[in-house]
C-alpha positions, -999 to 999 in steps of 0.1 A, spaced: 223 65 -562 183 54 -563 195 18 -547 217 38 -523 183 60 -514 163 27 -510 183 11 -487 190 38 -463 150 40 -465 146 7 -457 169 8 -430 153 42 -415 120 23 -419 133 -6 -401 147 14 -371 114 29 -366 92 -6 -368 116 -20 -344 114 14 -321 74 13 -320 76 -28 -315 98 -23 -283 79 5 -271 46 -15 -268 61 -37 -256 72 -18 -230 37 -5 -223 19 -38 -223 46 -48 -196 38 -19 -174 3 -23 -179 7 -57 -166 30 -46 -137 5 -24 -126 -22 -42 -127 1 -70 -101 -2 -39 -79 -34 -35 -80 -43 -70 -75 -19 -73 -47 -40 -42 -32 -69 -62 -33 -59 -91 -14 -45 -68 12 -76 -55 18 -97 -87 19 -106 -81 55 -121 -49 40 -139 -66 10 -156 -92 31 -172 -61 55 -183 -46 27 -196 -72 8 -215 -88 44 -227 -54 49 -244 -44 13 -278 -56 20 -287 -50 56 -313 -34 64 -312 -3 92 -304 -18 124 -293 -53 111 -258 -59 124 -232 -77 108 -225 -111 108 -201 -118 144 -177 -142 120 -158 -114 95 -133 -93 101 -145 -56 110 -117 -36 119 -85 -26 99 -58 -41 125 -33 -21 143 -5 -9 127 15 -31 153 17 -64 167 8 -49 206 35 -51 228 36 -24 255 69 -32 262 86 -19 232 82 14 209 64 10 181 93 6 156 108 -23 174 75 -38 173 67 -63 144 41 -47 118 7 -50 107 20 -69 78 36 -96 99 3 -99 117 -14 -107 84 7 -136 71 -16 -163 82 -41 -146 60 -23 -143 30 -27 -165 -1 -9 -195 6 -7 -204 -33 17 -178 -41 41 -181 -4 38 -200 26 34 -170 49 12 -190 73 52 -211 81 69 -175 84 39 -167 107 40 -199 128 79 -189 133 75 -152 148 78 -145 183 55 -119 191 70 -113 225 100 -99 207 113 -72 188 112 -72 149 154 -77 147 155 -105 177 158 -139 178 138 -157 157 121 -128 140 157 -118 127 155 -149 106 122 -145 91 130 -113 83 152 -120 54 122 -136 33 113 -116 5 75 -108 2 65 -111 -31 32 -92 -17 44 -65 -5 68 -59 -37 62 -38 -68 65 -59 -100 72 -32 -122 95 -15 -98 121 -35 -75 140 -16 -49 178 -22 -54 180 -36 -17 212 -54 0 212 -93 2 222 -92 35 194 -69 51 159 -75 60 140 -77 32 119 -48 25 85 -34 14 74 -9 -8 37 -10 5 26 9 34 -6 11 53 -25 46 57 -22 65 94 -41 99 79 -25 135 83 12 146 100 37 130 111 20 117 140 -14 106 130 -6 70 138 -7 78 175 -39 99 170 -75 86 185 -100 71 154 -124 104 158 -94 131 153 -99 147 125 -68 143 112 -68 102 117 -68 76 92 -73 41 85 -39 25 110 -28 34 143 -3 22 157 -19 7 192 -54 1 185 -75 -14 154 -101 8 135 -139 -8 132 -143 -4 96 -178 4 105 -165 39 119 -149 44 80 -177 36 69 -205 58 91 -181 89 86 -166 91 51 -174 58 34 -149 31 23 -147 36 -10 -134 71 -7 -110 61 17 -76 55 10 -59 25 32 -28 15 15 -2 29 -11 29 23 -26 63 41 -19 100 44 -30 107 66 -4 130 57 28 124 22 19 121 -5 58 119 -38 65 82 -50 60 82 -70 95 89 -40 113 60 -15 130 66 22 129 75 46 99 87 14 80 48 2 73 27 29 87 30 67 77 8 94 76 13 127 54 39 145 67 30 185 66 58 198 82 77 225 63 106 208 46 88 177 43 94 157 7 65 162 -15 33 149 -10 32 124 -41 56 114 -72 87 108 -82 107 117 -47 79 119 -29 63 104 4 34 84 -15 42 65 -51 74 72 -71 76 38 -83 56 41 -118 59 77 -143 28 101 -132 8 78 -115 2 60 -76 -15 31 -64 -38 37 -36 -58 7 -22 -91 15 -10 -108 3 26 -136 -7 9 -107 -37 -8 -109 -19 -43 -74 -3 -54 -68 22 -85 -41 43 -98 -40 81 -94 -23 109 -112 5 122 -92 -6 156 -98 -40 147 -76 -43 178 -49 -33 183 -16 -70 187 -3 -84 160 -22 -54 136 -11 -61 146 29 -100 143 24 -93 102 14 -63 101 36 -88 108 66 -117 92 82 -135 124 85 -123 135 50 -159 146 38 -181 120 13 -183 151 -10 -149 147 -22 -143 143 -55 -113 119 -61 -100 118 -100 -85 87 -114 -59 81 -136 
């Protein structure tokens, strides 16, 4: 009876080690998938990073130097002949800027035709390539072979449904537009760039990363019936338990609780949001 005792202990024992083995190891992989987000963040927002860092030390008056990139670009590739979801995206615009060590996107940019809509031509066929970039490690969207390939990163257009198509000084405008780039320096004069949000993550209605519109833009939609704000089955995150990635304009990216409030999530959502604002991390 003792040996029977022992060995069911043993094996109870064992059960357990291998339990608590397999779930650190599952939280050192998520730890490391999120921290790939992150760092993709960061390099999305070089443009952002290099302002900043140019900027630190001037003194009051001093402008910046003429060579960096000062403006967030437009959440479109301008083309007043088509709508703004047939246009290609912000994120097609960006591929000659991209590390080159980790995808040729500098060859997928040489092939666009910016004349054309984001599904014609030659576009169609650089669609299909997968953007390891724009892709949550931790979280891959179940996605059709056969479809453009999609994104789960989105840039920031502010508050409602239509703040992409708002002016910069509205107070409900964030960092992307859809028709006109914002001077970082405006971000900066008016609510700072390390309190406002640029970029997030999303598992929500899921588009092709080389097309403009709701597919790589979106602003928090307000609108009664609209999906909640954040989370699982939300507008913003859904792709890791409690928590969303938001990448900063400043080039700096962190993750969030999901319960984060409404207010505090339109104050960094917004140019104007107010430097007072308090913004809890994880």
């Amino acid at each position: 009876m003792r040996r029977w005792v022992m060995v069911i202990a043993v094996a109870v024992i064992a059960v357990l080690t291998v339990g608590l083995i397999l779930a650190f190891v599952q939280r050192q992989r998520l730890t490391a998938d999120r921290l790939k987000c992150e760092n993709q963040f960061r390099q999305l927002g070089t443009f952002a990073e290099k302002y900043t860092k140019a900027t630190s030390n001037l003194k009051p008056g001093e402008l910046p130097p003429p060579d960096i990139l000062n403006w967030v670009p437009p959440g479109t590739i301008l083309n007043p002949a088509l709508p703004p979801d047939q246009r290609l995206s912000w994120a097609a615009g960006m591929l000659q800027f991209l590390d080159q060590g980790a995808q040729d996107t500098a060859d997928l940019s040489r092939k666009l035709d910016r004349t054309a809509a984001w599904d014609a031509g030659a576009n169609r066929e650089v669609s299909a390539t997968t953007l390891k970039l724009f892709l949550c490690p931790g979280a891959l969207p179940e996605w059709p072979a056969d479809q453009p390939a999609p994104t789960q990163f989105i840039g920031l257009a502010g508050v409602g449904h239509d703040a992409a198509e708002l002016p910069p000084l509205s107070p409900r405008a964030g960092c992307f537009r859809y028709d006109s780039p914002t001077p970082l320096a405006l971000i900066r004069e008016n609510d700072g760039l390390s309190t406002t949000f640029l970029f997030t993550e999303t598992a929500a209605d899921l588009g092709p990363w080389i097309r403009g519109g709701f597919s790589t833009v979106r602003g928090l939609d307000t609108r009664d019936g609209a999906k909640p704000p954040l989370g699982r089955g939300g507008q913003f995150g859904g792709n890791y338990p409690g928590v969303v990635c938001f990448g900063r304009a400043d080039g700096s990216a962190q993750f969030f609780r999901d319960g984060m409030s409404v207010d505090v999530l339109k104050a960094a959502l917004t140019i104007a949001g107010g430097k007072a604002e308090a913004i809890p991390g994880e």
